[in-house]
C-alpha positions in Angstrom: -12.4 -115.4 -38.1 -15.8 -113.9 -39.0 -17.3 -111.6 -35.9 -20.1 -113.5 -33.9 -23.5 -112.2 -34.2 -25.5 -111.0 -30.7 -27.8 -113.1 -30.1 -31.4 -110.7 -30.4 -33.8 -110.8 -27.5 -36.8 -112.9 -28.6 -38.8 -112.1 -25.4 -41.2 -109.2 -25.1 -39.8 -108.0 -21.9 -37.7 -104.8 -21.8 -37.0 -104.5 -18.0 -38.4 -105.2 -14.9 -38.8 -103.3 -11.9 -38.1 -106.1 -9.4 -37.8 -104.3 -6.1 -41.5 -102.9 -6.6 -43.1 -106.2 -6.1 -40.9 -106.6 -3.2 -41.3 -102.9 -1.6 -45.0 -103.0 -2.2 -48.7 -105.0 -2.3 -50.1 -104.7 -6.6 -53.8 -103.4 -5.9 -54.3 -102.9 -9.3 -52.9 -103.1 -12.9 -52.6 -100.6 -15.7 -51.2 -100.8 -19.4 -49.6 -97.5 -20.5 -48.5 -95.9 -23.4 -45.0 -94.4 -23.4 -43.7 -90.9 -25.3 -40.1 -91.7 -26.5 -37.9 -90.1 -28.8 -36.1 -92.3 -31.5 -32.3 -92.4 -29.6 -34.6 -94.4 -26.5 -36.5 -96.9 -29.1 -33.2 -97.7 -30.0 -31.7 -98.2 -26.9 -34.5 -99.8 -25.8 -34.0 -102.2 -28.7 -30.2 -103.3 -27.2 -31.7 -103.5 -23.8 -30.6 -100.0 -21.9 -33.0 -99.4 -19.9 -33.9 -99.5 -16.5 -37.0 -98.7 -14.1 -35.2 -99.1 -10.8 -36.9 -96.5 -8.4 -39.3 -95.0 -11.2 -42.3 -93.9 -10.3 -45.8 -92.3 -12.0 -46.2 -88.8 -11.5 -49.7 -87.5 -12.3 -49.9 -83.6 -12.9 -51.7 -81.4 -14.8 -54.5 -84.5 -15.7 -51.4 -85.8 -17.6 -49.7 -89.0 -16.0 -45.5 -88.8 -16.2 -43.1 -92.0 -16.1 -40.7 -90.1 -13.4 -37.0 -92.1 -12.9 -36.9 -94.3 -15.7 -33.0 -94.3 -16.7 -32.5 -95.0 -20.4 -28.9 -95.4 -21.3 -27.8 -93.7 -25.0 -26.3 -95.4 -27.5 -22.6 -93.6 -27.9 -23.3 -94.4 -32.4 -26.9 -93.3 -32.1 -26.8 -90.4 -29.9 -23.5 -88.1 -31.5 -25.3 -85.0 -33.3 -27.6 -84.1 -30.2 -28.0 -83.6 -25.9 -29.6 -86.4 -24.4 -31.1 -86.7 -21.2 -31.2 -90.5 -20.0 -33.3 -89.6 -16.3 -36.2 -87.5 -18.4 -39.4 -87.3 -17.4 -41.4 -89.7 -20.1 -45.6 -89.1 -20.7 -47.4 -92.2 -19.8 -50.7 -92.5 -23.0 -53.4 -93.5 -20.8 -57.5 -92.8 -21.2 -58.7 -90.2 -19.1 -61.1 -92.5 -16.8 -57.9 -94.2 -16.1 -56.0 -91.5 -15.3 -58.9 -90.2 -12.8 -59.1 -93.3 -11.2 -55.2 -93.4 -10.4 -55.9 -89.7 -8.9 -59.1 -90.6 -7.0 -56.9 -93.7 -5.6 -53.4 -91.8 -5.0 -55.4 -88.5 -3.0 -58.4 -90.6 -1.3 -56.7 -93.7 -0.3 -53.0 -93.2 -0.2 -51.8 -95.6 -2.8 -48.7 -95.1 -4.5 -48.0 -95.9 -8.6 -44.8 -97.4 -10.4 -43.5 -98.6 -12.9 -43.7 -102.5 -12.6 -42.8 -103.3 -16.6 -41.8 -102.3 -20.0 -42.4 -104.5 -22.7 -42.9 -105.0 -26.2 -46.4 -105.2 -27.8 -47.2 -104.7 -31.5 -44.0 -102.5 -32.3 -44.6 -100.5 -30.0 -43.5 -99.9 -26.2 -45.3 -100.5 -23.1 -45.5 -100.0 -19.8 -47.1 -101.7 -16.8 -47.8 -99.3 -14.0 -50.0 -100.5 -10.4 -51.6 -98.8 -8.0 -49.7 -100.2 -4.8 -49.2 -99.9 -1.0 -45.6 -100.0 0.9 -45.2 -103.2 2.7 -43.9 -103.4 6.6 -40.8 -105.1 7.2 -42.8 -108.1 8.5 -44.6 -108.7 5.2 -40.9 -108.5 3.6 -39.8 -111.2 5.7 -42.9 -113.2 4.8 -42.3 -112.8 1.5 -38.7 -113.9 1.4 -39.8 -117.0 3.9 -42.4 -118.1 1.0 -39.8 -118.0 -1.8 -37.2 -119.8 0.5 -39.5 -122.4 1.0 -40.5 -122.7 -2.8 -37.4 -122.9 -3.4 -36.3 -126.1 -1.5 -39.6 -127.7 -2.4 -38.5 -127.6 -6.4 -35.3 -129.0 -4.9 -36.7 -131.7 -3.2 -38.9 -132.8 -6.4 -36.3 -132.6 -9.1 -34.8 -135.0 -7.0 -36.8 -137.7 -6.7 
């Protein structure tokens, strides 16, 4: 019997930080540019990475993807070192990058990673300015999606 082929990933969508929209309120929205070297393209490609408890690091007047754990392919990483947890450079403008500065010093607001995604070949990340939630917000939140959730119920039903 012939091998099966993996099915490729049609969607645009790397990976998702999903705990971010629940730890924290989006304020704002930014699309960034990420530095990779070839081994992560191609990891990113199978779907190795992950943004769990990544965050944007701004230093220098440079903005850094901080946290971000790409996973190496063992045939596409054998002749050299590679470091999954790197720190990653974020391509943004420089009115950008002062306006996450001006926010994150003046107004304590915090930035992750919310996204990575495909767009025209090349990779992209979604990073927001946001602000930590209280535990009472959290509960909110879950309380709205159980309740979305048994009102789909109720209409597929009928």
């Amino acid at each position: 019997m012939a091998k099966q082929k993996k099915e490729k990933n049609t969607s645009s969508t790397i990976c998702l930080n999903k705990r971010a929209r629940y730890e924290y309120h989006i304020e704002d929205k930014f699309e960034a540019g990420v530095s990779f070297a070839g081994w992560e393209i191609k990891s990113l490609r199978e779907g190795r990475g992950q943004l769990i408890d990544s965050y944007v690091l701004i230093k220098d007047g440079e903005a850094w993807l901080v946290g971000a754990n790409i996973s190496p392919l063992s045939q596409a990483c054998t002749h050299f070192v590679t470091e999954p947890r790197r720190d990653r450079k974020l391509l943004l403008h420089r009115r950008q990058i002062d306006k996450l500065t001006e926010e994150i010093e003046a107004k304590g607001y915090t930035c992750v990673a919310l996204g990575l995604y495909w767009k025209t070949g090349r990779v992209k990340c979604e990073i927001a300015l946001v602000k930590g939630k209280k535990l009472h917000d959290k509960r909110e939140t879950e309380k709205n999606r159980d309740w979305d959730r048994q009102k789909q119920r109720v209409m597929a039903e009928r």
